[in-house]
C-alpha positions in Angstrom: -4.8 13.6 9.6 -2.1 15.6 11.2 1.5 14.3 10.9 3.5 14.6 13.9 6.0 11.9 13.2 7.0 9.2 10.9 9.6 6.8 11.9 11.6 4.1 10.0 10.8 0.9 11.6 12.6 -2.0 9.7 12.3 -4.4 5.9 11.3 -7.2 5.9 10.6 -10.5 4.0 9.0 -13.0 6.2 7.4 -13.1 9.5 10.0 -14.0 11.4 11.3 -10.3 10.6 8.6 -8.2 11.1 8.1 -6.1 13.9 5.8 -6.6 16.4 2.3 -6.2 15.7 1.6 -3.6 18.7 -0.4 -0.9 16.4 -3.3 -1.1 13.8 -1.6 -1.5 10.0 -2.1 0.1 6.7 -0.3 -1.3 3.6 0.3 0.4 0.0 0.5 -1.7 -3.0 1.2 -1.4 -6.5 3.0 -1.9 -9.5 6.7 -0.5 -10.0 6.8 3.1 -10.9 2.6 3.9 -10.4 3.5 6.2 -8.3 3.6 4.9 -4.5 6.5 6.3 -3.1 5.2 9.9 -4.1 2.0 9.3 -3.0 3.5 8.0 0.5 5.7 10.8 1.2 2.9 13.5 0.1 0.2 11.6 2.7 3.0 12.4 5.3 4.1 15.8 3.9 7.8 14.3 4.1 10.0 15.2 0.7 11.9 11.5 0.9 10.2 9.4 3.9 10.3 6.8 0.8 12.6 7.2 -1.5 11.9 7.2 -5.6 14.4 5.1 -7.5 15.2 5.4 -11.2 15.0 1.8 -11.5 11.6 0.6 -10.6 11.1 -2.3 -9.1 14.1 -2.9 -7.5 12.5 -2.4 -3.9 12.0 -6.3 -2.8 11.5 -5.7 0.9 8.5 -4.7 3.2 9.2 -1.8 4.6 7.5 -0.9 8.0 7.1 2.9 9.3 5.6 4.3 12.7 2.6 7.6 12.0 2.2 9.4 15.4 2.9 6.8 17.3 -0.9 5.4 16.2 -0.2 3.3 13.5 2.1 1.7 11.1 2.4 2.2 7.3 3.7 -0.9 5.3 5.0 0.3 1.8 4.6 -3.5 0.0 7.0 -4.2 -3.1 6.0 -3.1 -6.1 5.7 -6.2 -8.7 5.4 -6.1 -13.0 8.2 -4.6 -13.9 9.5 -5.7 -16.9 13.7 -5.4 -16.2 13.1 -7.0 -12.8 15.1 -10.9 -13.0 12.8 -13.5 -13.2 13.6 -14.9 -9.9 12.6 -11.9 -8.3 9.0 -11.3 -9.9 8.7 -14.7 -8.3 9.1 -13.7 -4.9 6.7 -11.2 -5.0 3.6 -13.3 -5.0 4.7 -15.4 -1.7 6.0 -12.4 -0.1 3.1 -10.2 -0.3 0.4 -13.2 0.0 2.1 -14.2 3.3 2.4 -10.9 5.0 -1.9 -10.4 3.4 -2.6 -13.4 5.3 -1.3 -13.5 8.9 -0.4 -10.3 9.6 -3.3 -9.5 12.4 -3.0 -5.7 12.7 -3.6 -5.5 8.9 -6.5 -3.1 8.8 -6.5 -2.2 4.7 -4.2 -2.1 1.6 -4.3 1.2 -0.4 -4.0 -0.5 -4.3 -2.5 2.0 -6.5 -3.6 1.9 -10.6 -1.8 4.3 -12.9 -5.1 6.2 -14.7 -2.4 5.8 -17.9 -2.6 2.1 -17.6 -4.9 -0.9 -18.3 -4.8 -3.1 -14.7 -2.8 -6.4 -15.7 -2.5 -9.9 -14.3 -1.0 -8.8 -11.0 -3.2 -5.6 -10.3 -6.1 -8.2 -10.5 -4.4 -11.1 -8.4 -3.7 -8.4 -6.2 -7.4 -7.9 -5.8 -8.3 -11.1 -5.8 -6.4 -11.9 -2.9 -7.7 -8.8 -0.6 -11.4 -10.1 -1.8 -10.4 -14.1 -0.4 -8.5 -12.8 2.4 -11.4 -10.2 3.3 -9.2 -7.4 3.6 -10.5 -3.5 3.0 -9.4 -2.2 -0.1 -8.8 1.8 -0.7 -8.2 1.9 -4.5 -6.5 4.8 -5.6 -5.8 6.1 -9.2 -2.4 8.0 -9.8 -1.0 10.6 -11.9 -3.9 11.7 -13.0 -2.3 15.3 -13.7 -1.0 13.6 -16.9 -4.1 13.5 -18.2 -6.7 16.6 -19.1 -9.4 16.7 -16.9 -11.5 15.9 -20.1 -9.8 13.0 -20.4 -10.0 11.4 -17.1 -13.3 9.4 -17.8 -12.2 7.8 -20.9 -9.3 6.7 -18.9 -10.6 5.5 -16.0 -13.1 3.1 -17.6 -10.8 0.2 -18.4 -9.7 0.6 -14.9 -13.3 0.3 -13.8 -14.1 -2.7 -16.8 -10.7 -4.9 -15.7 -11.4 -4.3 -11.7 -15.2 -4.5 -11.6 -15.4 -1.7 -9.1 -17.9 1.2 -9.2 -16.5 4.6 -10.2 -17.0 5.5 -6.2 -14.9 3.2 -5.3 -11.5 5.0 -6.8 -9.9 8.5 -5.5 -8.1 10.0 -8.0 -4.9 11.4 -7.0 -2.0 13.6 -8.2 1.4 14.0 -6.6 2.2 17.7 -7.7 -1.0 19.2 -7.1 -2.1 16.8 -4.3 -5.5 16.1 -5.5 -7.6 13.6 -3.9 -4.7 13.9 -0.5 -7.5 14.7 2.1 -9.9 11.3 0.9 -7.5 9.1 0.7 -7.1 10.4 4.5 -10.4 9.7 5.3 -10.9 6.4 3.6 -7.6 5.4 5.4 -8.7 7.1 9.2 -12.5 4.9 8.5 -10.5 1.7 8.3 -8.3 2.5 11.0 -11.4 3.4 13.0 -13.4 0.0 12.0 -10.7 -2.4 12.8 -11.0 -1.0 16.3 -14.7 -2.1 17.0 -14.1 -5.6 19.2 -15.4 -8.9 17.5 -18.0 -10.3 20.2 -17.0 -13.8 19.1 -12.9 -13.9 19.2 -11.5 -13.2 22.8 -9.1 -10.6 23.4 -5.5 -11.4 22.8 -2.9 -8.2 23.7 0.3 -10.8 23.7 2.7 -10.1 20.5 5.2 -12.5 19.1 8.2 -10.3 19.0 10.1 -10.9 15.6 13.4 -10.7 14.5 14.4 -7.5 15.7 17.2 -6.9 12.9 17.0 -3.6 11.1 17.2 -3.1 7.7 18.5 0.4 6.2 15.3 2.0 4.3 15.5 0.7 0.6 15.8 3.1 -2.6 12.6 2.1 -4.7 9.3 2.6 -5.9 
């Protein structure tokens, strides 16, 4: 994929504020601080397109950004952090689940698991939800340069045990030496390309329900 632009679109929270859906979508999820903003701003060879907070989690917003005119990246809150208020970590689930379920021009969620890190509660809801919802899943595992290469296989099998996905499932990614860059590419430019064969059974729709157009500045978070 060749970046020619990436454009700050508008947050979010609800539907009423999202902006209309006029290209394909492809959403990144995560827990706080697994590595999402990093991983963003490498796929789109921008130093600060998302910006890295030294507080994760306190990102609460959906944040909606234009690729090349072709399609829109959605950088989804990040959830399990343990500082974040209560209150908050309860948004999360209503927030995210609503924008998984009617947001038409969703195409897939890129699902982020730090290879450090046993999935929990949420990284499974999360899944869950895509499975229900049918939604394409790209899982990726971060940071993976914190590990040895000798190591990586003993770390990723509680990912694989605790998701119940197949070791080909998974690219393996790392930020610094942007490993595993080009597949998450291609896993992300097949879904793209699916979502644009027609159903035979749904008519063609090309109206969109313009939202509210209020901007939002960019939020600092992970």
């Amino acid at each position: 994929m060749h970046i020619k632009s990436t454009t700050f679109v508008k947050s979010a929270t609800k539907p009423a504020n999202y902006p209309p859906a006029a290209l394909p979508e492809i959403a990144f999820a995560g827990r706080s601080n697994v590595g999402k903003s990093s991983l963003i701003n490498v796929l789109v060879n921008r130093k600060a397109l998302v910006r890295t907070s030294s507080t994760p989690g306190r990102t609460q917003l959906l944040n909606f950004f234009d690729i090349n005119g072709a399609f829109s990246l959605v950088d989804l809150p990040g959830y399990g952090f343990a500082k974040v208020p209560l209150a908050v970590k309860k948004e999360w689930g209503p927030m995210v689940r609503t924008y998984l379920e009617r947001r038409e021009s969703l195409r897939a969620v890129v699902v982020l698991f730090d290879i450090r890190r046993v999935p929990r509660e949420e990284d499974l809801q999360l899944l869950d939800w895509l499975e229900e919802l049918s939604v394409p899943t790209i899982p990726v595992i971060t940071k993976i340069d914190k590990v040895s290469r000798g190591q990586r296989l003993k770390q990723i099998g509680p990912i694989l045990e605790a998701t119940g996905l197949d070791r080909d499932d998974f690219t393996l990614f790392s930020a610094p030496t942007r490993e595993g860059m080009e597949e998450i590419w291609e896993r992300v430019e097949a879904a793209l390309e699916a979502g644009e064969e027609p159903d035979p059974s749904i008519e063609s729709d090309s109206s969109a329900v313009p939202g509210d157009e209020a901007d939002l500045s960019p939020p600092t978070g992970e």
